[in-house]
LUMBA-966642 format. One record per residue (C-alpha): residue number from 1; residue in one letter; x, y, z. Coordinates in nm, 4 decimals. Layout:
residues N
NUM|a|X|Y|Z
...
***
This chain:
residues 406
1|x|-2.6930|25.2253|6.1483
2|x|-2.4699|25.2240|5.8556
3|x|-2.2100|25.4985|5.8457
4|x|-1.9935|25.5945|5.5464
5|x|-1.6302|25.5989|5.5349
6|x|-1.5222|25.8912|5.2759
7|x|-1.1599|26.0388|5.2450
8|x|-1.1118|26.3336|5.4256
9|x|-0.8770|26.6558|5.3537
10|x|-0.5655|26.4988|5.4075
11|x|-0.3173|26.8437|5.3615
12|x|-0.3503|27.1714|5.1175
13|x|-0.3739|27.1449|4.7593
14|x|-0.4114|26.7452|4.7841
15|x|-0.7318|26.6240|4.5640
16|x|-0.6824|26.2434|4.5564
17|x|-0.5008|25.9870|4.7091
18|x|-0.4020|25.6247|4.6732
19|x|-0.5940|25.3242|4.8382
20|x|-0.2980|25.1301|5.0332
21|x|-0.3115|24.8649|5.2419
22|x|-0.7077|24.7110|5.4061
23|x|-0.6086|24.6868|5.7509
24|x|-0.9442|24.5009|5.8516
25|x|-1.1226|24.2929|5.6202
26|x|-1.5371|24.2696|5.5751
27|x|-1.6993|24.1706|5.8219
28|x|-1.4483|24.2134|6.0602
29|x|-1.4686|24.4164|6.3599
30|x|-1.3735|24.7515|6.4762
31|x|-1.3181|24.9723|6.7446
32|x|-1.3870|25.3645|6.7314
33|x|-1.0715|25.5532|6.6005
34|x|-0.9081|25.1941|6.5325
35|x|-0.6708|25.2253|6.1800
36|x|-0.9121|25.0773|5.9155
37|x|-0.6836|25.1514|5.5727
38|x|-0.3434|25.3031|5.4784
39|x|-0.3818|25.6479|5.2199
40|x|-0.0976|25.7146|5.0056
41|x|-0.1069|26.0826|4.9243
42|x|0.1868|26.3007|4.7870
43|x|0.3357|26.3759|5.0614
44|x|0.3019|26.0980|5.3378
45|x|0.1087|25.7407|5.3681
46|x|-0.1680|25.7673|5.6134
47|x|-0.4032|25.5501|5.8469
48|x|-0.7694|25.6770|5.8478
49|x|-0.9685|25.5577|6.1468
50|x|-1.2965|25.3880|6.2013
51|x|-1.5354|25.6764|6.3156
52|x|-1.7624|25.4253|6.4832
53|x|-1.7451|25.0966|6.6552
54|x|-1.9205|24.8054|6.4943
55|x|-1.8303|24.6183|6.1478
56|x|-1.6847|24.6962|5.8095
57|x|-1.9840|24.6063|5.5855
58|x|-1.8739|24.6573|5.2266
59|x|-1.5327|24.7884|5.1014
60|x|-1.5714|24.9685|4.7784
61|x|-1.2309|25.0564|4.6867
62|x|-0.9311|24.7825|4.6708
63|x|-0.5377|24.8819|4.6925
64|x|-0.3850|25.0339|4.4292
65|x|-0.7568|25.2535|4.3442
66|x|-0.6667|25.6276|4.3078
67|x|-0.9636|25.8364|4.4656
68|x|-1.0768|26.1596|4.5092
69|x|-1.0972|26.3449|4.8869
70|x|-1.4649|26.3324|4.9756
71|x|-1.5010|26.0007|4.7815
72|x|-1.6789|25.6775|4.9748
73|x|-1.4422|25.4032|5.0004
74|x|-1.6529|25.1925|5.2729
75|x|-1.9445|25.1248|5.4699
76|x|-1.9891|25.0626|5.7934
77|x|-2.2718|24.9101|6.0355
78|x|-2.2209|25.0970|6.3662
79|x|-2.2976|24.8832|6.6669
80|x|-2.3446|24.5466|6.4564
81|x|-2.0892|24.2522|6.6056
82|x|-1.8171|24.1227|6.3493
83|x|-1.6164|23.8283|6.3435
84|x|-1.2688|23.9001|6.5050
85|x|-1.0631|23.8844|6.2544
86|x|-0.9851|23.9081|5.8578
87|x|-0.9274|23.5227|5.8297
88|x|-1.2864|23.4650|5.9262
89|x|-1.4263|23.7633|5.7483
90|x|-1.6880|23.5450|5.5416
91|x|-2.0104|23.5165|5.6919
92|x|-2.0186|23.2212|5.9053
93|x|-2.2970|22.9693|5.7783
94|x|-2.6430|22.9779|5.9912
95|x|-2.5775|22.7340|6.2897
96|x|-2.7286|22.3912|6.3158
97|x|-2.8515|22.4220|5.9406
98|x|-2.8096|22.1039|5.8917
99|x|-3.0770|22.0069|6.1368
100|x|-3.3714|22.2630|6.0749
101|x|-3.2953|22.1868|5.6575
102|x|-3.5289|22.0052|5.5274
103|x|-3.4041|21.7122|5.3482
104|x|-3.3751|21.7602|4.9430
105|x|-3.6141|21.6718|4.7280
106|x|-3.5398|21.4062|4.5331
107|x|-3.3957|21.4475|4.1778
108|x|-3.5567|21.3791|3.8904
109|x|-3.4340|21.0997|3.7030
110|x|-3.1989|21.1579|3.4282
111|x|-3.2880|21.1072|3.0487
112|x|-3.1422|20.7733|2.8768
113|x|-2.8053|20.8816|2.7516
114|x|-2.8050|20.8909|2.3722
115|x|-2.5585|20.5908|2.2045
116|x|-2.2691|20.7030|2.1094
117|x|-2.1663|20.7138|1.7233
118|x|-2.0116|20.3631|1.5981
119|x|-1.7691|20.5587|1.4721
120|x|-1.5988|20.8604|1.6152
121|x|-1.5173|21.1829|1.4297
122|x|-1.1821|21.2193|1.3106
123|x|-0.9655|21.4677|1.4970
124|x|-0.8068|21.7547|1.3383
125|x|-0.4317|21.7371|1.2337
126|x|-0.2102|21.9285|1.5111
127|x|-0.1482|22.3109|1.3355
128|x|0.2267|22.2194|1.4857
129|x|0.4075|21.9330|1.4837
130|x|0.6616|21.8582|1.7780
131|x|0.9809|21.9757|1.7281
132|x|1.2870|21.7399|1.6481
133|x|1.5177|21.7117|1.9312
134|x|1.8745|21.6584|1.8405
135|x|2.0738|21.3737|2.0753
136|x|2.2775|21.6633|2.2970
137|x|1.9719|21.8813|2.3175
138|x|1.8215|21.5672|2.4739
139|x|2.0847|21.5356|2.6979
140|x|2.0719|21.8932|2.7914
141|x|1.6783|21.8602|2.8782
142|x|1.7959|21.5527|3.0800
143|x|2.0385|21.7651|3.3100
144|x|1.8419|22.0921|3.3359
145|x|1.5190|21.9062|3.4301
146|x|1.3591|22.1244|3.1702
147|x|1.0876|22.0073|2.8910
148|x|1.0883|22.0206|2.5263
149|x|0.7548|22.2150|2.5218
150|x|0.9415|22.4830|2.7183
151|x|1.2000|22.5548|2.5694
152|x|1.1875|22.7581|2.1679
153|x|1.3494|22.5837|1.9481
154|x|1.5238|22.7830|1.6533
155|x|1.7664|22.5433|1.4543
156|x|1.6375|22.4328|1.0900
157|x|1.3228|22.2856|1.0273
158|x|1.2065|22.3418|1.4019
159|x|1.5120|22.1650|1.5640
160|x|1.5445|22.1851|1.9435
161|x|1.9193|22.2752|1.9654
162|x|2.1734|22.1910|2.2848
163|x|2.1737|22.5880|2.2875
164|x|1.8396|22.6659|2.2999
165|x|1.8321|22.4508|2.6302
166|x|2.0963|22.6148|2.7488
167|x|1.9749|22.9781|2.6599
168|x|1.6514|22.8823|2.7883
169|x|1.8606|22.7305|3.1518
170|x|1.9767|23.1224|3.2000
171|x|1.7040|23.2950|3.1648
172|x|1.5870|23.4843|3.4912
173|x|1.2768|23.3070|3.6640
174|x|0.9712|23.5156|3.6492
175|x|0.8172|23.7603|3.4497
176|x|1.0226|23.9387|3.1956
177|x|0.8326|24.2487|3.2972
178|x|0.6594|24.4180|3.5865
179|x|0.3601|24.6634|3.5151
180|x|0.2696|24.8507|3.8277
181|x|0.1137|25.1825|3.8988
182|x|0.2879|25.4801|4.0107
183|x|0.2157|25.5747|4.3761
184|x|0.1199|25.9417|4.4147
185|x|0.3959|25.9864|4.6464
186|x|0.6090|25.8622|4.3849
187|x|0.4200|26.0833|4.1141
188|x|0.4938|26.3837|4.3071
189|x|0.8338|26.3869|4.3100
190|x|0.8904|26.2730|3.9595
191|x|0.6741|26.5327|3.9077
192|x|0.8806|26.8291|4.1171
193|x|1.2064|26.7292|4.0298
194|x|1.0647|26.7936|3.6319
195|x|0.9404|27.0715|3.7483
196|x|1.2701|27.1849|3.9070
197|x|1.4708|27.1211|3.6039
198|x|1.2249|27.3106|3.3800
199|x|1.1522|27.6090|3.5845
200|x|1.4961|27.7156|3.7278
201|x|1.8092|27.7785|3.5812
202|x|2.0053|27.5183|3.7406
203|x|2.4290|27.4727|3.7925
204|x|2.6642|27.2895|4.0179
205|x|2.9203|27.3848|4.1761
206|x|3.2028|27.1796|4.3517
207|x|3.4216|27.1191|4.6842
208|x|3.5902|26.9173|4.8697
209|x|3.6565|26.9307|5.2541
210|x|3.9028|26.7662|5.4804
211|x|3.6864|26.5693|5.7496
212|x|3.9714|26.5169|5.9960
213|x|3.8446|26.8184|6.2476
214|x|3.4951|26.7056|6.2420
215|x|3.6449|26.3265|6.2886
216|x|3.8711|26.3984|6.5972
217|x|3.5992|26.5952|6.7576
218|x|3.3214|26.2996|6.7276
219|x|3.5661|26.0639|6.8290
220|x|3.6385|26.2675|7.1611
221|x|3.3046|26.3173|7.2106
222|x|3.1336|26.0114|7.0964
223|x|3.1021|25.8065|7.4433
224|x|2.9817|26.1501|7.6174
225|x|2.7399|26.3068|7.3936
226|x|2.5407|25.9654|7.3345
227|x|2.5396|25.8893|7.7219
228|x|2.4311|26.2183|7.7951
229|x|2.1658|26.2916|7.4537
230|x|2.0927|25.9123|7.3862
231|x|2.1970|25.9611|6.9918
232|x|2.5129|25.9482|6.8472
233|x|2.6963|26.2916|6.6889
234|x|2.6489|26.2701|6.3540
235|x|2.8161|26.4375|6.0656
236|x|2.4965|26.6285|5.9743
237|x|2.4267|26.8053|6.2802
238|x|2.8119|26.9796|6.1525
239|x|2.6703|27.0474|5.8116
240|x|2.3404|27.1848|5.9261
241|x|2.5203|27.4482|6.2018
242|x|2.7911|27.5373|5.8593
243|x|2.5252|27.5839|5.6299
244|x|2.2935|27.8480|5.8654
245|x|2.6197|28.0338|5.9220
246|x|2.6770|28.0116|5.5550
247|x|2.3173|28.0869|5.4551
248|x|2.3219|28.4215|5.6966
249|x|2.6131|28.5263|5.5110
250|x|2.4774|28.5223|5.1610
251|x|2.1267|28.5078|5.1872
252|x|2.0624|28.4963|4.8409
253|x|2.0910|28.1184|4.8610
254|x|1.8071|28.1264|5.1376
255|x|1.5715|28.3199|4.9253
256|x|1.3240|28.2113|4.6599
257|x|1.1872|28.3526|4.3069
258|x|0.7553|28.4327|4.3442
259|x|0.6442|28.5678|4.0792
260|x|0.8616|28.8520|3.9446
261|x|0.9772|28.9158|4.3384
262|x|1.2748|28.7789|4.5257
263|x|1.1585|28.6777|4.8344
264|x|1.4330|28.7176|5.1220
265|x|1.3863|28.4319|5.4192
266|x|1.5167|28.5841|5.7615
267|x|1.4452|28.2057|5.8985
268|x|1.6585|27.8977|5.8327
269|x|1.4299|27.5984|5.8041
270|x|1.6818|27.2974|5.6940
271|x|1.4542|27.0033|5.4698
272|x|1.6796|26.6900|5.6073
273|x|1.6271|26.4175|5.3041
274|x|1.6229|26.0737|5.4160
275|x|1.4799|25.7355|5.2780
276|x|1.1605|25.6552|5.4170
277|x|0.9302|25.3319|5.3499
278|x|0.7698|25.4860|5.0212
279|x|1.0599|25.6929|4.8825
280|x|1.2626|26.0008|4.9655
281|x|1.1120|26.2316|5.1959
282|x|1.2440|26.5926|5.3305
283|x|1.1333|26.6463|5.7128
284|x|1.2169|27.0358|5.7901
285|x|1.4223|27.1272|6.0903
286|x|1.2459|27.4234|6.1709
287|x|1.4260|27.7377|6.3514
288|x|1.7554|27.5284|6.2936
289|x|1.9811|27.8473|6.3879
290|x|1.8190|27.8002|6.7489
291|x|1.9189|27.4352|6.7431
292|x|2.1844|27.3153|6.9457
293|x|2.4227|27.0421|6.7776
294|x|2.2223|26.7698|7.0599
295|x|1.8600|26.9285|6.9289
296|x|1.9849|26.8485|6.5283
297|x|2.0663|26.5004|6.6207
298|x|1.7762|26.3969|6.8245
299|x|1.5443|26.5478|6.5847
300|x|1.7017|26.3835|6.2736
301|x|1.7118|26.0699|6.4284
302|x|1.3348|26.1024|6.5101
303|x|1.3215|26.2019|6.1635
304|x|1.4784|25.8677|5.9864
305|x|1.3061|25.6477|6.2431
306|x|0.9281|25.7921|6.1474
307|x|1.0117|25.8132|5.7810
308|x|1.0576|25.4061|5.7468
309|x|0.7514|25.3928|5.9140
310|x|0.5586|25.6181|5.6849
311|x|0.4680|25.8492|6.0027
312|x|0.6259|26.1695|5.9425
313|x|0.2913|26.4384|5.9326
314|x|0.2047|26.6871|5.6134
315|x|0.3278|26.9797|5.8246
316|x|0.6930|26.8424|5.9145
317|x|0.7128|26.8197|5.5339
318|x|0.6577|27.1764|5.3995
319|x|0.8341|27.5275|5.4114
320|x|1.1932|27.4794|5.4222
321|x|1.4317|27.7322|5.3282
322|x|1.7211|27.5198|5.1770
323|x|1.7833|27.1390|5.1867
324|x|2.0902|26.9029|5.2633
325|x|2.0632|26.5933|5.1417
326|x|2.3776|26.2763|5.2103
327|x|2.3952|26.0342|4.9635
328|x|2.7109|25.9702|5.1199
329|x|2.5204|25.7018|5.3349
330|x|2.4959|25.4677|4.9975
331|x|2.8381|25.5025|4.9139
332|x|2.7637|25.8090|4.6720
333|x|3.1138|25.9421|4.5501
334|x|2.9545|26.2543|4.3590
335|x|2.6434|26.3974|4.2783
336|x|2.4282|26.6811|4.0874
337|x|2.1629|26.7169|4.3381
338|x|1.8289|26.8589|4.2219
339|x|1.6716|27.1761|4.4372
340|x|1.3533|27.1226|4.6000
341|x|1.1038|27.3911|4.4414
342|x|1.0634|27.7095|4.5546
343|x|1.3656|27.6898|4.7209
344|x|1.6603|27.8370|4.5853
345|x|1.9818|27.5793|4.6819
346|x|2.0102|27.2151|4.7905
347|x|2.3415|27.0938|4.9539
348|x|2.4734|26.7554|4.8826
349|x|2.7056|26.5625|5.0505
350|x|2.8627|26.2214|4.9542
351|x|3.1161|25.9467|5.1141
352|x|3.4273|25.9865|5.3072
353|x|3.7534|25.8450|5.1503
354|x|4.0626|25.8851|5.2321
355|x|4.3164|25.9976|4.9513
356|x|4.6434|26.1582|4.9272
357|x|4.5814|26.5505|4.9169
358|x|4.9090|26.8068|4.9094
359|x|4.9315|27.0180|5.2220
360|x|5.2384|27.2481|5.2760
361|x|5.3349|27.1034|5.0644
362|x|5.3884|26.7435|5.2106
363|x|5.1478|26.4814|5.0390
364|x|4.9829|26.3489|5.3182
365|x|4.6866|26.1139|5.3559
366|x|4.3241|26.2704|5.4604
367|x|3.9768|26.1619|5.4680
368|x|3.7799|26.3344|5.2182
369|x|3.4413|26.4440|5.1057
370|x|3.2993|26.6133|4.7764
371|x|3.0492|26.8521|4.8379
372|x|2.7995|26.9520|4.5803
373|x|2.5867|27.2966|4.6012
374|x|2.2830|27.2893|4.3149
375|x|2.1647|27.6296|4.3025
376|x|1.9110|27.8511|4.0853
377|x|2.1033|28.0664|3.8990
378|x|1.8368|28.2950|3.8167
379|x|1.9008|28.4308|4.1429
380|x|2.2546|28.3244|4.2445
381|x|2.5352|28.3787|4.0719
382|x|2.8432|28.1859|4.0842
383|x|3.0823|28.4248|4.3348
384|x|2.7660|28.3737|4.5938
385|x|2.7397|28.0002|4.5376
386|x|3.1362|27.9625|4.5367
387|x|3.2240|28.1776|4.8373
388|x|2.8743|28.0150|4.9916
389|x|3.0244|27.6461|4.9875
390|x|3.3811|27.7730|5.0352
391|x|3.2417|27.9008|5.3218
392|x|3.1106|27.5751|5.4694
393|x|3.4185|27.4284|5.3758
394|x|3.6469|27.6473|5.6145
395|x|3.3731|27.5777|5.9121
396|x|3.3659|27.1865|5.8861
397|x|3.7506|27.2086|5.8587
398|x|3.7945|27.3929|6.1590
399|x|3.4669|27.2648|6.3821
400|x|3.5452|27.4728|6.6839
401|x|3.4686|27.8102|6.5030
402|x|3.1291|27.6438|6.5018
403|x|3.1614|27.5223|6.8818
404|x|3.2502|27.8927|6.9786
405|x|3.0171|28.0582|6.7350
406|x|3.2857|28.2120|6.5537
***
């Protein structure tokens, strides 16, 4: 019986997706509930199941297609037998064929072939004639193993020059130019970072914080936390407990704009943004003022891991509160991160370096970190989103307030 494969509702608001990756080929077959093709929506890249055993019969969308939800990308014959895999997904030729054929009738005889002309016509002139290849151009073409034919040749009269060789040596190999389609993953957040940027009113502001507290304590800890949690302590997990405290204490930088209403959040859900297989992605740490600093790290951890997979689900990617986002992990020195819409503030936090910073007055050597706080300033003004990052200053340079929930 031949069953339709269709997209399904893949997560609100989400009306077509991307065709990625065939996993099974035609002809092949499949298993009930066995991954047939990646989706690209978005949000996330998922694998939609066979609903039936038998064999993939006709695929009617190829990668790359963009296609509606409820549109039929593939049919199926449930029950029939396939060939096991995609390399044999051509159907196989009808066995002994060659002994129930009957033999071919025999040709009929070809017509006399007609003489050729005594003379043959004249071929036209070439529109181009070859160009002139001066003696060290010649040599040139000898030592790059290149041809004449390749390479332009722009001196007077059409003379292949030793330079043109040699500009035509260091070229890149390949294409000059690429043409490929955006992904809808990619689309989206082109297309909510312009959205950002146009909607809210959007400023800066800038710290930096002395990471020698949160340093010593990891290093005392290190050996003991991973035994005990299987992860190691992070710098995050410091940043996520200093921003909740931060957040309760001016919880204008929690809410978000609806409408002509402030909405006030009395939850802390932290968006996490790490580098997954398709792009940047923002997991949510949800109730992270119940998390302990153990809890953060295993749950980030889980985060990065399913992100270069493309597993993360639609749900772990909506409804955060505020975001922190480390571009300190490239080697990023300083950044104007961009909020992630409707929220209100995005944290960013960038590489340690150590560099000689004045301290009672002694110049002494410390390792460092800039700390960025993008906010909407429609909402927050600059004493809240000053005293907000001050505050998560004085917390990561003194970590045991945060240990003692002080």
């Amino acid at each position: 019986m031949a069953v339709e494969l269709r997209i399904p509702e893949v997560g609100e608001s989400i009306s077509e997706v991307q065709i990625g990756s065939w996993l099974k080929a035609e002809g092949e077959h499949v298993e009930r509930d066995e991954a047939l093709v990646e989706i690209e929506s978005d949000k996330a890249t998922l694998e939609l199941p066979s609903p039936v055993a038998g064999r993939i019969e006709k695929i009617l969308k190829k990668k790359g297609d963009v296609v509606k939800v409820g549109e039929l990308i593939a049919m199926l014959a449930e029950g029939a037998a396939g060939v096991k895999s995609a390399a044999s997904g051509a159907p196989a030729p009808a066995a002994n064929a060659s002994k129930t054929a009957p033999p071919p009738a025999s040709a009929p005889a070809a017509p006399p072939a007609r003489s050729a002309p005594a003379t043959a016509p004249a071929l036209p002139p070439s529109s181009a004639a070859p160009p002139r290849i001066m003696p060290a151009a010649q040599r040139a073409l000898a030592q790059s193993g290149l041809s004449a034919a390749s390479v332009p040749a722009t001196g007077p009269g059409g003379r292949l020059l030793k330079e043109d060789v040699l500009a035509q040596q260091n070229r890149p190999a390949g294409p000059e130019e690429e043409v490929v389609p955006m992904s809808p993953f990619r689309a989206r957040i082109a297309e909510r970072l312009k959205e950002a940027q146009s909607t809210a009113a959007l400023l800066t502001t800038f710290n930096e914080v002395d990471m020698s507290g949160v340093i010593a304590v990891r290093e005392d800890l290190r050996e003991a936390f991973q035994e005990r949690y299987g992860v190691k302590l992070g710098f995050m997990s410091f940043f996520v407990k200093a921003s909740v405290d931060a957040l309760m204490h001016y919880p204008m930088v929690n809410a978000e704009i609806r409408g002509r209403d402030i909405v006030y959040k009395n939850h802390y859900d932290i968006g996490i943004a790490v580098g997954g297989g398709k792009g940047l992605v923002v997991p949510v740490l949800r109730g992270a003022d119940r998390l302990s600093f153990a809890e953060i790290e295993v749950a980030i951890a889980d985060f990065a891991g399913r992100a270069k997979e493309n597993k993360l689900d639609l749900e772990e990617l909506k409804g955060g509160t505020f975001t922190i986002s480390n571009g300190g992990v490239y080697g990023s020195l300083l950044s104007t991160p961009i909020v992630n819409p409707p929220q209100s503030g995005i944290l960013g936090l960038h590489a340690i370096h150590k560099r000689p910073v004045a301290i009672d007055d002694q110049v002494v050597i410390r390792p460092m970190m800039y700390v960025a706080l993008t906010y909407d300033h429609r909402i927050i003004d600059g004493r809240e989103s000053v005293t907000f990052l001050r505050h998560v200053k004085e917390l990561i340079e003194h970590p045991t307030r945060m240990l003692l929930g002080i």
